[in-house]
C-alpha positions as CSV (number, residue, x, y, z in Angstrom):
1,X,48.8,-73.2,-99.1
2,X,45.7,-73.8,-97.4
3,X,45.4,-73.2,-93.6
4,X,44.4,-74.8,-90.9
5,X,41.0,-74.6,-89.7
6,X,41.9,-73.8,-86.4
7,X,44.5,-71.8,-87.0
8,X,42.5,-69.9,-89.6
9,X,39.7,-68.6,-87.4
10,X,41.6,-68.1,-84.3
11,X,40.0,-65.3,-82.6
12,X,41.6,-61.4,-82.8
13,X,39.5,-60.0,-80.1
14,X,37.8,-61.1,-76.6
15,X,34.3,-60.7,-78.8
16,X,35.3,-63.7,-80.9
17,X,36.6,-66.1,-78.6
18,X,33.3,-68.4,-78.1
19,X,32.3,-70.4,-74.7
20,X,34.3,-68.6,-72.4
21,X,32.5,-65.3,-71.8
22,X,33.2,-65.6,-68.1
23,X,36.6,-64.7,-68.3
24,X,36.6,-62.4,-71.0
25,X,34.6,-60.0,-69.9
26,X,36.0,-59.3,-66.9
27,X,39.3,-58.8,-68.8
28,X,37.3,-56.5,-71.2
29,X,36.3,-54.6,-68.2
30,X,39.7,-54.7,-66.7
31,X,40.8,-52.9,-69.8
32,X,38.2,-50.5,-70.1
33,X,38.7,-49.5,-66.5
34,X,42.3,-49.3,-66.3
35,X,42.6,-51.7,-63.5
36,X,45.4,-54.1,-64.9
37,X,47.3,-56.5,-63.0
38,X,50.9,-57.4,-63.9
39,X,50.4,-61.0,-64.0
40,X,47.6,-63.3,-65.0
41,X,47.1,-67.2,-64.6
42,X,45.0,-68.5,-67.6
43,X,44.7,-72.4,-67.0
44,X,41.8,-75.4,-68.3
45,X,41.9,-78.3,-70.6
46,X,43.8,-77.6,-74.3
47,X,42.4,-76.0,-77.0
48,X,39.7,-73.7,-75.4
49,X,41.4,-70.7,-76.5
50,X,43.9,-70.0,-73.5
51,X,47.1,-68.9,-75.5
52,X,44.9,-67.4,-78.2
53,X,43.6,-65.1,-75.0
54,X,46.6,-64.2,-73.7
55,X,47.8,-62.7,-77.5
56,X,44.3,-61.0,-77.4
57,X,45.6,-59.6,-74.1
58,X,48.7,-58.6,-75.4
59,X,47.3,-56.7,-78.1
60,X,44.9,-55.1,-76.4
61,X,47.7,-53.9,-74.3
62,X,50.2,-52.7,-76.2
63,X,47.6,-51.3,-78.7
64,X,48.4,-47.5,-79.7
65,X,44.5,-47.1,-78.6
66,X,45.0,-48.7,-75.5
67,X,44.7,-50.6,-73.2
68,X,41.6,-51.5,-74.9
69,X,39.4,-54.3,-75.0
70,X,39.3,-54.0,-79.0
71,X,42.4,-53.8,-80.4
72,X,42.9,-51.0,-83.7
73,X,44.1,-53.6,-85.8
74,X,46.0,-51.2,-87.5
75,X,48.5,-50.0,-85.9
76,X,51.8,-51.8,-86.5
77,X,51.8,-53.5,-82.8
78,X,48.4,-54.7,-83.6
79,X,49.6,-55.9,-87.1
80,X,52.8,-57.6,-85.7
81,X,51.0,-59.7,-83.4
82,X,48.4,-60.5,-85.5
83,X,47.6,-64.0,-86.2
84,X,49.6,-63.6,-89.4
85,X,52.1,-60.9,-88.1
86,X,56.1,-61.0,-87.7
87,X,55.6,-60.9,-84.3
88,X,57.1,-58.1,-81.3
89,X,60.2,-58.3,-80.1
90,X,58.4,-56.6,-76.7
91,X,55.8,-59.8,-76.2
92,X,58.2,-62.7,-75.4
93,X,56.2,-66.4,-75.5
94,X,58.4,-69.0,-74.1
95,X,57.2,-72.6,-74.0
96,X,57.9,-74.1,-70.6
97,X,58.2,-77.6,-71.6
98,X,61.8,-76.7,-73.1
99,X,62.9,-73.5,-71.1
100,X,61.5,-74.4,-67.6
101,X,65.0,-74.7,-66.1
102,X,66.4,-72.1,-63.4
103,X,69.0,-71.3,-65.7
104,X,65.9,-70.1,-68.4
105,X,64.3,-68.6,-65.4
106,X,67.7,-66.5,-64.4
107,X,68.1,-65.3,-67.7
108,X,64.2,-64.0,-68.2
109,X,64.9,-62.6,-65.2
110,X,67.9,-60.8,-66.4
111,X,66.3,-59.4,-69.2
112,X,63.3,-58.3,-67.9
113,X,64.5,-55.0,-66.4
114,X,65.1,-53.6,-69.6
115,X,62.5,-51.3,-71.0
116,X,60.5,-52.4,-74.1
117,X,61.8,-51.2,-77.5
118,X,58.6,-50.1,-79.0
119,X,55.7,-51.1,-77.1
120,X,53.7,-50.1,-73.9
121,X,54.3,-53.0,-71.9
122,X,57.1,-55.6,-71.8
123,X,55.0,-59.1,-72.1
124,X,55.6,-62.4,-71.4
125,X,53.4,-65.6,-72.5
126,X,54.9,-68.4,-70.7
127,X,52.6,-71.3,-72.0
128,X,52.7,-74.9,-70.3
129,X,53.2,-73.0,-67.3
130,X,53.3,-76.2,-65.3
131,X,56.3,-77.3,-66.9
132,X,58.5,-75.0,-65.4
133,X,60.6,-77.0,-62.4
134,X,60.5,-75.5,-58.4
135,X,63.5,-73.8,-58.9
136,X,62.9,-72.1,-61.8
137,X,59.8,-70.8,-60.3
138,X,61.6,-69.7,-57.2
139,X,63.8,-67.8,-59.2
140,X,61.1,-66.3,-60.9
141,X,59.6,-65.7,-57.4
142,X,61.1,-62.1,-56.4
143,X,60.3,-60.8,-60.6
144,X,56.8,-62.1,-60.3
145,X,55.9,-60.6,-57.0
146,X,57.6,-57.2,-57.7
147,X,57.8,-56.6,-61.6
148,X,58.6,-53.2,-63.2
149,X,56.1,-51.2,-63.9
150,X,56.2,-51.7,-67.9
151,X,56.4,-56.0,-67.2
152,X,53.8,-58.2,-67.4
153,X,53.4,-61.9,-66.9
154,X,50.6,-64.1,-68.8
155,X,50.5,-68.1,-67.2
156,X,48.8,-70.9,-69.4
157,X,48.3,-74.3,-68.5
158,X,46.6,-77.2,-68.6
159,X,47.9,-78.2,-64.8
160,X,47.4,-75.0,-62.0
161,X,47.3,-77.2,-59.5
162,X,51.0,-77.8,-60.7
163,X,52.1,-74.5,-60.5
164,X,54.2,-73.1,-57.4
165,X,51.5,-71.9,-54.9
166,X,53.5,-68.8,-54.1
167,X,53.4,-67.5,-58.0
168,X,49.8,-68.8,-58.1
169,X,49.3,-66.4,-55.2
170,X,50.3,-63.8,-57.2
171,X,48.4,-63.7,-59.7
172,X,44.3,-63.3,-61.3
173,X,43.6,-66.5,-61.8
174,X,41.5,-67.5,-65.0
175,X,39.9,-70.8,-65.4
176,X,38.8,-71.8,-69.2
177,X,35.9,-74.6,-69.4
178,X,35.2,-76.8,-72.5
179,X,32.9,-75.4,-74.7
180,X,29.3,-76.8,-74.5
181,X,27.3,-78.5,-77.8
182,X,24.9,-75.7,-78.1
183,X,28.0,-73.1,-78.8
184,X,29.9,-75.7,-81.1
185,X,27.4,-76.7,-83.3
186,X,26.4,-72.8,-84.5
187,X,30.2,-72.0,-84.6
188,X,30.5,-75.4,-86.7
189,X,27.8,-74.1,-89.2
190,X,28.7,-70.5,-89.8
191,X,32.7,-71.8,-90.8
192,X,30.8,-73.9,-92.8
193,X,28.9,-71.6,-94.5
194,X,32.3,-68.9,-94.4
195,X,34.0,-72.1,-96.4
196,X,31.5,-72.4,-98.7
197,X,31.6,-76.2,-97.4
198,X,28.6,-78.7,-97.8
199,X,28.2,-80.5,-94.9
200,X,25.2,-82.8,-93.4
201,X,23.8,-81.4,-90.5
202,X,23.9,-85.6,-88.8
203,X,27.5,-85.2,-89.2
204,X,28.0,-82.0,-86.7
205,X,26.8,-83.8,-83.5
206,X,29.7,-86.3,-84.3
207,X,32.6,-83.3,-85.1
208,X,31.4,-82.0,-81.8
209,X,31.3,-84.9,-79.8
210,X,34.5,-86.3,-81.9
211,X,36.3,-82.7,-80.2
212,X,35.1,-83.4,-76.6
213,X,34.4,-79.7,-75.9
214,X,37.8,-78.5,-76.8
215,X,37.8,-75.9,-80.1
216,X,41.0,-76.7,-81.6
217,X,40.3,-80.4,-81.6
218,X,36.8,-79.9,-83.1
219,X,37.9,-77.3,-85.8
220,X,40.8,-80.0,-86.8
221,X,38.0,-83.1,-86.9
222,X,36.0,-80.8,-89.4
223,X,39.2,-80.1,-90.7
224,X,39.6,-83.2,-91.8
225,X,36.6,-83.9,-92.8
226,X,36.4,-81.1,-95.7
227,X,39.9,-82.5,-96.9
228,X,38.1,-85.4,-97.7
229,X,34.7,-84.7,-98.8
230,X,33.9,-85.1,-101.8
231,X,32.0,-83.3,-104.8
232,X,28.6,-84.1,-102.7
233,X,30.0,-82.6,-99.8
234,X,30.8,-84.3,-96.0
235,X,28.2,-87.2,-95.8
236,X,27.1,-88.4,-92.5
237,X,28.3,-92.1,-94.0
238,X,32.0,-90.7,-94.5
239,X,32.1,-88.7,-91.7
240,X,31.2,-92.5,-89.3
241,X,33.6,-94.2,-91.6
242,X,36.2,-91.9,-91.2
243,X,35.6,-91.1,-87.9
244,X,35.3,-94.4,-86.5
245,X,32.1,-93.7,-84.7
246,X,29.5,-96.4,-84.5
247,X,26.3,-96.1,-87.0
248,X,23.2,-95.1,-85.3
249,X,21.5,-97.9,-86.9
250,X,23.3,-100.5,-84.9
251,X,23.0,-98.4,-81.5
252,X,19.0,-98.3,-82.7
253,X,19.0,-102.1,-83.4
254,X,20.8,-102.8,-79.8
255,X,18.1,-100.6,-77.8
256,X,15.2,-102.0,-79.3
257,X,17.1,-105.6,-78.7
258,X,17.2,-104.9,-75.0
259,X,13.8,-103.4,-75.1
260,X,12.5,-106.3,-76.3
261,X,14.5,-108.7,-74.6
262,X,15.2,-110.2,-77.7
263,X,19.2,-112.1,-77.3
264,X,18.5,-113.1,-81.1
265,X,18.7,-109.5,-82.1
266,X,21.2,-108.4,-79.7
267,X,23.6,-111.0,-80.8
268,X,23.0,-110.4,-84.6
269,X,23.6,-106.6,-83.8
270,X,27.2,-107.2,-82.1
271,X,27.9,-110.0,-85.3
272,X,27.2,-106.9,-87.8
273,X,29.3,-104.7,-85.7
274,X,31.9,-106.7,-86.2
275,X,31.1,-107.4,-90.1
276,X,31.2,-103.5,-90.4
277,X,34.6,-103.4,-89.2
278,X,33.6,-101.9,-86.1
279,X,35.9,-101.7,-82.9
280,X,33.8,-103.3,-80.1
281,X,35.3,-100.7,-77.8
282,X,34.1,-97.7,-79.9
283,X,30.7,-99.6,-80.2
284,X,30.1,-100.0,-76.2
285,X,30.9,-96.5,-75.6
286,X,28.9,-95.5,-77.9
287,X,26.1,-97.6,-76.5
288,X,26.8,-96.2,-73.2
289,X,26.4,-92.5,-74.6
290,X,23.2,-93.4,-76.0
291,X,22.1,-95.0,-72.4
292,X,23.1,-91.3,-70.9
293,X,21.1,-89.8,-73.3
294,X,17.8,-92.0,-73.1
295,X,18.2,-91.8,-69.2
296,X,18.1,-88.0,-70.0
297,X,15.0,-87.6,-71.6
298,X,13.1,-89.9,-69.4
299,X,14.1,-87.3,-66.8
300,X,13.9,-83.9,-69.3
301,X,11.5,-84.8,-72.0
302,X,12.4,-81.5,-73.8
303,X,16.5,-82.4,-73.4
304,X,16.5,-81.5,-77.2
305,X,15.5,-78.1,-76.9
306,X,17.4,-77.4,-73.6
307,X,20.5,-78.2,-76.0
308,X,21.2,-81.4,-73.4
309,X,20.9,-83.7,-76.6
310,X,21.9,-82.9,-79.6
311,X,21.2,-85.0,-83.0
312,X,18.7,-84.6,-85.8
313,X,14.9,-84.5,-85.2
314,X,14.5,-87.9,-86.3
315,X,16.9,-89.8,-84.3
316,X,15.6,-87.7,-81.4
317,X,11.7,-89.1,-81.8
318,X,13.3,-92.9,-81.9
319,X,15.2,-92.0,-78.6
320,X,12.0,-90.7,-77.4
321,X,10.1,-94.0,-77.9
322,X,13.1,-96.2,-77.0
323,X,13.0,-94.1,-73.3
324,X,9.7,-94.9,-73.1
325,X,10.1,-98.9,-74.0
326,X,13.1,-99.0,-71.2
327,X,12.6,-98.0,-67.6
328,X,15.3,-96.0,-65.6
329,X,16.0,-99.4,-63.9
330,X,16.9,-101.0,-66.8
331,X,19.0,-98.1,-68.4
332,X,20.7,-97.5,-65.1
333,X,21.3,-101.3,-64.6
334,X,22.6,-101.7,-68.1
335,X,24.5,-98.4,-68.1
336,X,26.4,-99.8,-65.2
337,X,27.1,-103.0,-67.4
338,X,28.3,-101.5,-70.1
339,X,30.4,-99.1,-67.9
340,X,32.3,-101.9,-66.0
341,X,32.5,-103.9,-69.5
342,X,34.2,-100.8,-70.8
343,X,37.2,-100.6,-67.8
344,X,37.2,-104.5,-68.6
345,X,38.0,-104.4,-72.4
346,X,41.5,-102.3,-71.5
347,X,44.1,-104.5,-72.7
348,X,41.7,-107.4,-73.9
349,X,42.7,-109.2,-76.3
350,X,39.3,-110.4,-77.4
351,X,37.1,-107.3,-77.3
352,X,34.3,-109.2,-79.3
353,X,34.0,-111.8,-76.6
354,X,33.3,-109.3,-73.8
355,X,30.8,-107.1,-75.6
356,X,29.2,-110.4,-75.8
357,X,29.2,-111.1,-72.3
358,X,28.0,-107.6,-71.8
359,X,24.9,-108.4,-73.5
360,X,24.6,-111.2,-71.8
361,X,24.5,-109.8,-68.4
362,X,22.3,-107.1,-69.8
363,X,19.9,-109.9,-71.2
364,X,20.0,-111.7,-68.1
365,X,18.0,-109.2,-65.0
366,X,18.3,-112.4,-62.9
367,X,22.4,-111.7,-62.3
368,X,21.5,-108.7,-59.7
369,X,18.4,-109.7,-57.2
370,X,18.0,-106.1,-56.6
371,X,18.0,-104.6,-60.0
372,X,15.9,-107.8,-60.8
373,X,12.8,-106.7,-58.6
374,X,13.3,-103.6,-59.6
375,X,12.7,-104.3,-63.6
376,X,10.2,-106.7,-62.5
377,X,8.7,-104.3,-60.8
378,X,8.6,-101.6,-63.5
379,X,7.5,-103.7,-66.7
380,X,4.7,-105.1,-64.5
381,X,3.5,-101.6,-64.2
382,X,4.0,-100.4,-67.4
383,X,2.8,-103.9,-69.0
384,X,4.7,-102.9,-72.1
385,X,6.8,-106.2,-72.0
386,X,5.3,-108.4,-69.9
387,X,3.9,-110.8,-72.7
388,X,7.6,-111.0,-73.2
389,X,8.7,-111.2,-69.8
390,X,5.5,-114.0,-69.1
391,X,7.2,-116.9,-70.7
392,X,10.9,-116.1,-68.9
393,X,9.3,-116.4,-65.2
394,X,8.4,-120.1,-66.1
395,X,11.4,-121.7,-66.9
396,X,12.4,-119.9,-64.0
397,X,9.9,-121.6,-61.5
398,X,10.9,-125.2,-62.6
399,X,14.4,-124.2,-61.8
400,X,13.6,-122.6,-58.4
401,X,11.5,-126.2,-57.8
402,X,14.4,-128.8,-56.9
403,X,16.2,-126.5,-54.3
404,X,13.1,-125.1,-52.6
405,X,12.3,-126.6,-50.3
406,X,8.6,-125.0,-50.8
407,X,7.7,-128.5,-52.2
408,X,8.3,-130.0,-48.1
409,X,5.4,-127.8,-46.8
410,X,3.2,-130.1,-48.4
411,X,3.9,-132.5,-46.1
412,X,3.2,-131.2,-42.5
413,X,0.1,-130.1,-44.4
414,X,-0.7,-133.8,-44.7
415,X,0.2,-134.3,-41.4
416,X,-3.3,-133.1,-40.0
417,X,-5.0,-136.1,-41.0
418,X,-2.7,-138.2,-38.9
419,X,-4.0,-136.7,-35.6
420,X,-7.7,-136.6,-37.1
421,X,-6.8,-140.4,-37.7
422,X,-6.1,-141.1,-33.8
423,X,-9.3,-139.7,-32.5
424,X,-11.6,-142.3,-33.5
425,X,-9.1,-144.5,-31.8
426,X,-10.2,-143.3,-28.0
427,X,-13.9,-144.0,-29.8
428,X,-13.0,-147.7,-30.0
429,X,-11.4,-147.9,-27.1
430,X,-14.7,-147.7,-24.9
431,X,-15.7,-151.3,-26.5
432,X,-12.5,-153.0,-25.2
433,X,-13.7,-152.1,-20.7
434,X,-17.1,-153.5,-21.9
435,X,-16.2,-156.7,-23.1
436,X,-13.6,-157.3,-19.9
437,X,-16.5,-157.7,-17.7
């Protein structure tokens, strides 16, 4: 039987684990010097490789060459914790989300004066670290401060800031970070290639974005993806389909729309989304990551070769000329939009009907007096739009016309010829003292 991706190509040795070089080659260096610590604190968000570093540590441990930052591989404690090994009886994992109690606690504690059967070092991986309750940490206290010489203690979590601040104190603390795009998408490709696995290169900035930075996630989204490719390979139309992921066609179509101001095309976009079986939700964050990413390049025109976009050459020349069509008013303005419309649509049971009324207020610059002047502003300078924007300010001048009361001025203009009318008066009145005589 087949396995897993991710559990496949989990990494043997600090070299192999990708994205994270910042903690291991301290540890590397650690172990070439000699200068171990007996307890370590390896914490970040799941699946970017904390446990599979803390069995690389154990290895390179308890290695018959060791401690060494490249485990033998062939000796048999290298070969029993091997990804596929029997495992030691000396290296002790212990998930804390079922044995986080005092009485678990009490009885590591117990049994961690005893020397190791075979190995170097006594090891224990306690994983989910923050899982383990205050008083199982407190009785874990006095063992973690003052361990024998042949114990050590490897942390993982997700949560440090969970985790007792006296044992954090105690220990070398190593935060993990999710693993950028640029190191993904070359990792992507070579398993590809190792699998002998035909994939479309539109489909890896979706498995990497799918993954949100974490490996394991990714590797199981590609995972998937080859399960159910067929004899053409992973095509970028299965991959949306399975995925869920909006087509890039529809995002295009919506851009352009707002561009263009053009509520005929924007409305027939959203009426195709639904058509397509799209969830509105997954369609307005989607239109919010393409937003970030025109909003980039109008800031880094070479994003795509600084690895801060990633997509084929193609799509990246239309987001190019879509930057230039919008103005970092509008995209802020709109991202905003689409941002709020997104915390709105939790819980809604019409989805449809507020991506709608997101496009309206998107359509409509008139809804925010300061973002207003600022489009204004910007397509009057550029002069892109404003054939398009010429026939909008109308309408709105008739409407501005009843409550202005810019139409009253008129009349102490007219006023003026009132007093001009009252001079010639005194000139008659000169005629009237003649006559009385």
């Amino acid at each position: 039987m087949a396995l897993a991706l991710y559990r496949k190509y989990r990494p043997r040795t600090f070299a192999e684990v990708i994205g994270q070089e910042h903690v291991t080659e301290p540890l590397s260096q650690a172990l070439r010097s000699g200068r171990l610590h007996h307890a370590y604190l390896f914490s970040g968000p799941r699946g970017c490789g904390k446990t599979s570093s803390a069995r690389i540590l154990a290895r390179s441990l308890n290695c018959e060459r060791g401690p060494t930052p490249e485990p033998c591989g062939q000796c048999d404690s290298c070969k029993s914790l091997a990804n596929d090994g029997s495992g030691s009886i000396d290296v002790i994992e212990i998930d804390a989300a079922s044995h986080g109690g005092v009485d678990d606690a009490r009885e590591l504690r117990e049994r961690a004066f005893f020397a190791p059967a075979t190995s170097r070092y006594k090891i224990y991986v306690i994983d989910e670290a923050h899982m383990v309750s205050s008083a199982g940490f407190n009785a874990l206290l006095k063992l973690v401060e003052e361990p024998p010489d042949y114990v050590k203690f490897i942390f993982a979590t997700t949560e440090p800031e969970k985790v007792l601040g006296t044992i954090k104190s105690r220990t070398h603390h190593y935060p993990f970070r999710l693993i950028p795009p640029g190191v993904l998408r070359p990792y992507l490709e070579q398993l590809c290639a190792a699998e002998s696995a035909k994939v479309e290169s539109a489909v890896f900035p979706l498995v990497v974005r799918a993954g949100g930075g974490s490996a394991r996630d990714t590797l199981s989204v590609l995972d998937q993806l080859i399960a159910g490719a067929g004899p053409e390979g992973v095509t970028y139309a299965r991959a949306v389909a399975l995925l869920g992921v909006t087509d890039v066609a529809l995002i295009d179509e919506m851009c352009d729309a707002l561009a263009a101001g053009d509520g005929a095309a924007a409305y027939g976009t959203i009426d195709r989304v639904a058509e397509a079986g799209h969830d509105p939700r997954r369609f307005a964050s989607d239109l919010l990551e393409r937003l970030r990413d025109l909003i980039v390049l109008q800031q880094v025109p070479d994003a795509a070769t600084k690895g801060l976009i990633d997509g084929p050459s193609d799509q990246i020349e239309r987001m190019v000329a879509q930057s230039a069509r919008l103005g970092p008013a509008t995209l802020s303005r709109c991202a905003d939009i689409v941002h709020n419309g997104l915390v709105e649509m939790r819980g809604t049971t019409a989805p449809r009907l507020l991506l709608e009324l997101i496009t309206a207020r998107m359509l409509l610059p008139g809804a925010d007096k300061t973002e207003d002047l600022l489009q204004r502003l910007e397509r009057v300078e550029r002069g892109v739009t404003v054939p398009v924007e010429a026939a909008r300010p109308q309408p709105q001048a008739r409407a501005s016309a009843p409550p202005a009361p810019a139409a009253t001025p008129p009349a102490p203009a007219a006023a003026p010829p009132a007093p001009a009318a009252t001079p010639p008066a005194p000139a008659s009145a000169p005629p009237a003292p003649a006559s009385a005589p």
